[in-house]
C-alpha positions as CSV (number, residue, x, y, z in Angstrom):
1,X,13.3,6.9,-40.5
2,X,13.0,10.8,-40.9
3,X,16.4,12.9,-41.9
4,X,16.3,16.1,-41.8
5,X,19.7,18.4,-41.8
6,X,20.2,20.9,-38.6
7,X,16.9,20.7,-37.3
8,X,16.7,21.6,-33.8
9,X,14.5,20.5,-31.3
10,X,13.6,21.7,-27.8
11,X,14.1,18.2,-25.8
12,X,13.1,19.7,-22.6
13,X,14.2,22.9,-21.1
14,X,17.0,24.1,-20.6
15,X,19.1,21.5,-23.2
16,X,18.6,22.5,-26.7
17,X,20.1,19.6,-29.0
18,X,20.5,19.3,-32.5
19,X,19.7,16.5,-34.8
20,X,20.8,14.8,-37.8
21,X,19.0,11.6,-37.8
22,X,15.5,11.0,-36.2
23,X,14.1,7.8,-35.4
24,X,10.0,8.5,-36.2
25,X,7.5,7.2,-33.2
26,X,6.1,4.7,-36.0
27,X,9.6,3.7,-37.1
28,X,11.2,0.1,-35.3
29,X,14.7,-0.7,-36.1
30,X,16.4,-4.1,-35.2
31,X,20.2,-4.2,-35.4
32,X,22.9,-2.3,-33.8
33,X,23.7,1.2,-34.3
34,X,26.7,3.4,-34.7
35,X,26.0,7.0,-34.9
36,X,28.5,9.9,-35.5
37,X,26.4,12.9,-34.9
38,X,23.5,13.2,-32.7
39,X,20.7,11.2,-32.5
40,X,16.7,11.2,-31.5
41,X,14.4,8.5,-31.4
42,X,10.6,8.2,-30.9
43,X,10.4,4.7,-31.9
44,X,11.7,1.4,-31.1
45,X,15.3,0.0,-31.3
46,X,16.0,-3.6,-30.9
47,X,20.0,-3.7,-30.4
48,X,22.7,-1.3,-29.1
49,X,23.3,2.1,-30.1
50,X,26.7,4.3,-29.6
51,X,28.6,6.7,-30.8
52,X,31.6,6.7,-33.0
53,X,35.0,6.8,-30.8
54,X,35.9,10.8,-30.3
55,X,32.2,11.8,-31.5
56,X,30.5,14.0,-29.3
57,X,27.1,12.3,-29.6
58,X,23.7,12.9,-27.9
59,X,21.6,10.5,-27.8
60,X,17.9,11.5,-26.9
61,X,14.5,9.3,-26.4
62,X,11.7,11.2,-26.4
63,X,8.4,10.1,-24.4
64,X,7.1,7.2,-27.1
65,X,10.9,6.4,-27.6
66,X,12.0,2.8,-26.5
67,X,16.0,1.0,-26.7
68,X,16.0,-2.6,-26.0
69,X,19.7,-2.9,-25.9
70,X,23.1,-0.9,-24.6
71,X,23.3,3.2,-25.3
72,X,27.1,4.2,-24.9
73,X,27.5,7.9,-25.9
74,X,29.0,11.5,-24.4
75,X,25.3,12.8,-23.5
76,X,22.0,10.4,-23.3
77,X,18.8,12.1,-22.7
78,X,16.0,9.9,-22.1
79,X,12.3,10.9,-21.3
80,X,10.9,7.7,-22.6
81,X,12.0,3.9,-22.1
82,X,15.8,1.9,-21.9
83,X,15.9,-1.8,-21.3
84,X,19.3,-1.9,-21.0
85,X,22.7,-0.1,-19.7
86,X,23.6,3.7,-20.3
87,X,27.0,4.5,-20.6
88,X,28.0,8.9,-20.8
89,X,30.7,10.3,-20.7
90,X,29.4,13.4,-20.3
91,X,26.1,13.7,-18.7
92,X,22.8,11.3,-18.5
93,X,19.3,13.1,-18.5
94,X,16.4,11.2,-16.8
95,X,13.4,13.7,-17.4
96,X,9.4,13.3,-16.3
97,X,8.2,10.1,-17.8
98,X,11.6,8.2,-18.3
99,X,12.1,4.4,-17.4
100,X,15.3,2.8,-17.0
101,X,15.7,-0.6,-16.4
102,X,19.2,-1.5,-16.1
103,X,22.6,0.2,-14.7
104,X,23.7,4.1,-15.6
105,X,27.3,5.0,-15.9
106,X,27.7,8.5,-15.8
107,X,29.7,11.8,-15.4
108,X,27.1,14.0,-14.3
109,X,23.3,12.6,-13.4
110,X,20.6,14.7,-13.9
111,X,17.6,13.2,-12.6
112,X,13.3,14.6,-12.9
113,X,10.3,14.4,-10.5
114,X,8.7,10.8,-11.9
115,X,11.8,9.5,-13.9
116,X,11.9,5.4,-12.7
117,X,15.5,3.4,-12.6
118,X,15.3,0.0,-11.9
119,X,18.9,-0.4,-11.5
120,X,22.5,1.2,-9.9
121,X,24.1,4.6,-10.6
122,X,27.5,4.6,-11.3
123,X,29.3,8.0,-11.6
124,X,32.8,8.2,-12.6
125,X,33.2,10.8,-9.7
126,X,31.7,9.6,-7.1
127,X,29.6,12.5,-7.3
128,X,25.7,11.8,-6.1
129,X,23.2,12.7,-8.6
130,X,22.0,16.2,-8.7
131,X,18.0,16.3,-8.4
132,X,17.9,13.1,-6.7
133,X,14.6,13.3,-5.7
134,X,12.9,10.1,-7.3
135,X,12.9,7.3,-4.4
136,X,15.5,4.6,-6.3
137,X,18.0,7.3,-6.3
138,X,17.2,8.5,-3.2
139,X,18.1,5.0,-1.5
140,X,20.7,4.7,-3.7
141,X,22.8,7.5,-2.8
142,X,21.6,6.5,1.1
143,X,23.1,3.0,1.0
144,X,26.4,4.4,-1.0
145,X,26.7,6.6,2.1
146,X,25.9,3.5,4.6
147,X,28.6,1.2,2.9
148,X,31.0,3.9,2.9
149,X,30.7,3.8,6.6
């Protein structure tokens, strides 16, 4: 595990985020984790990650980064892979490359050319998701329509 104070990163254009903590790409953890400023990870977690109650945390994965477990924070930007649930209060980033593989509760759902979700959107709006253009979302915003019907 890497820490390095106010380093910003360019995560993919336009977002610019800042870092505390970074999870290296050759770094695993296994255990839960409770972070209270924003977070990036290029390796592997094994457990849950969230944010500290009133904490406006990013959470970020880039391309090698993978979560087994639950990521509950205000902004989640993922361009690698989540086996598990995504809770933002904010705003949920699916960029080129990312892999989802469970539910995403969101504010606002930004979603890439060749970003996979194997699993519902859930907007606290009922908003549909803006860039909807990979083929899940498509037929999910679809069948929200048809059962609305």
């Amino acid at each position: 595990m890497v820490f390095k104070k106010s380093q910003s990163i360019k995560f993919l254009q336009p977002t610019m985020e800042s870092f505390e903590t970074i999870v290296g790409p050759a770094t695993e953890v296994h255990g839960r984790i409770v972070a209270n400023e924003s977070l990036r990870i290029d390796g592997r977690v094994v457990g849950n990650i969230e944010s500290r109650q009133g904490k406006n945390v990013s959470i970020a994965l880039g391309r090698t980064g993978m979560v087994q477990g639950d990521i509950n924070a205000f902004r989640v930007l993922v361009a690698g892979r989540v086996e598990g649930n995504i809770y933002a209060t904010e705003r949920v980033e699916l960029h080129e490359g990312a892999e989802v593989r469970g539910d995403i509760t969101y504010g606002q759902l930004g979603i890439e050319h060749g970003a996979k979700l194997n699993g519902l959107m859930i907007s606290k709006s009922g908003e549909e998701p803006e860039g909807a253009t990979d083929s899940t979302a498509i037929f999910q915003a679809n069948w929200n329509k048809i059962k609305s019907q």
